[in-house]
C-alpha positions as CSV (number, residue, x, y, z in Angstrom):
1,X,-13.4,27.1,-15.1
2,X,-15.9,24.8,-15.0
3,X,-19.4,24.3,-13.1
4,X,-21.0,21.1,-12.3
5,X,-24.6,20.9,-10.8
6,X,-25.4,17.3,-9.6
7,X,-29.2,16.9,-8.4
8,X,-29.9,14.1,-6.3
9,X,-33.2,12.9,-4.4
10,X,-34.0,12.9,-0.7
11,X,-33.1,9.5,-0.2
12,X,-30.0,9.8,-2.6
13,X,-28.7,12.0,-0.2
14,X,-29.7,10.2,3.1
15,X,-27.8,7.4,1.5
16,X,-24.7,9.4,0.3
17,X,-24.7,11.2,3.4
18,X,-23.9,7.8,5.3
19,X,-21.3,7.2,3.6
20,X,-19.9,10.9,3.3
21,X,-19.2,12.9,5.7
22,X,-19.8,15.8,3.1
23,X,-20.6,14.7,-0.4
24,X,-20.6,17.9,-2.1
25,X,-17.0,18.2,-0.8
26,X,-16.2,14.3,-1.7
27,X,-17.0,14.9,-4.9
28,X,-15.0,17.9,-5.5
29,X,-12.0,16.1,-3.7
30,X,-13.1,12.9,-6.6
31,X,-12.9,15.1,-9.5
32,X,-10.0,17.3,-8.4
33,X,-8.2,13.6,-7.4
34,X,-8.9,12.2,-10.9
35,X,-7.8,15.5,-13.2
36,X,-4.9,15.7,-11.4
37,X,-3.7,11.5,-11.8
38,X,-4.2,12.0,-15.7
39,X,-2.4,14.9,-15.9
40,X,0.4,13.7,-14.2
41,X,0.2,11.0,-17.3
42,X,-0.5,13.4,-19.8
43,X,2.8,15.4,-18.9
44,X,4.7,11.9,-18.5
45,X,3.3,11.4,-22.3
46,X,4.5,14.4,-23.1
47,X,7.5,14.4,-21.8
48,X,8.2,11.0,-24.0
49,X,6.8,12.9,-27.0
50,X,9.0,15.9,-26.5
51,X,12.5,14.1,-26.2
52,X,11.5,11.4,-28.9
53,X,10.9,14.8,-31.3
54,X,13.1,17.2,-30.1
55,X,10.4,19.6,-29.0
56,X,11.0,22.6,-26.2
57,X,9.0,21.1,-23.4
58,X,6.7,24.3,-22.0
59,X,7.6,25.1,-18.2
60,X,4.9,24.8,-15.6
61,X,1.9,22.2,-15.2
62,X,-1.1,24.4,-17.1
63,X,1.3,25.1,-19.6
64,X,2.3,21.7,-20.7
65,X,-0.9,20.4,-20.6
66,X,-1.7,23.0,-22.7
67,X,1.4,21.7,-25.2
68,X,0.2,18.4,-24.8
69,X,-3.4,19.8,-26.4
70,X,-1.5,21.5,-28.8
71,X,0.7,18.7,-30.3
72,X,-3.0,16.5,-30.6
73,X,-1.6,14.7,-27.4
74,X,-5.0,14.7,-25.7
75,X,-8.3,13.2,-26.9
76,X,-11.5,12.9,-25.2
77,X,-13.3,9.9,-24.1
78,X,-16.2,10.6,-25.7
79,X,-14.0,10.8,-28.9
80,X,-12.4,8.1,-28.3
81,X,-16.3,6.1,-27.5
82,X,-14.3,5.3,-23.9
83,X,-17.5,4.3,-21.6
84,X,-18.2,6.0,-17.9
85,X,-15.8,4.6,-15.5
86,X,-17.6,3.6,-12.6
C-alpha cells in the first residue's frame, strides 16, 4: 500500500477548504475514484486479450489486474511520456 503526503500553504488550504468540505478526504475519494475507473478498463482489456488468446482469465479484481501486469497489459504514463491530467 501506498502513502501520499501532499503539503499545501495556509492560503492553499483556505482556498481548498471552500471548496471542500474535507480535502484530505476529497482527495482520497479522487484517487480511490480514478484507480478504480481504469481498472475497470484494464480488466475490460483483459478480458478482450484473454478470449482473443485463449488465456484462463484469473478470478477476482486484484488478481486480474495482476494478470493484466503479467501479460505486459499495463504500462505506466510516465513510460508511455503521457502528461499530468489536470
Amino acid at each position: 500500500m501506498a502513502n501520499y503526503t501532499i503539503t499545501t500553504t495556509d492560503t492553499e488550504e483556505t482556498i481548498l477548504a471552500s471548496v471542500m468540505g474535507d480535502p484530505q478526504e476529497w482527495l482520497t475519494n479522487l484517487i480511490q475514484e480514478k484507480a478504480r475507473v481504469k481498472g475497470d478498463s484494464i480488466i475490460a482489456n483483459l478480458v478482450t486479450h484473454c478470449n482473443n488468446n485463449e488465456i484462463a482469465l484469473a478470478v477476482g479484481r486484484n488478481a486480474q489486474i495482476t494478470q493484466a501486469q503479467e501479460l505486459g497489459l499495463i504500462t505506466t504514463a510516465a513510460t508511455l511520456g503521457v502528461p499530468v491530467e489536470e
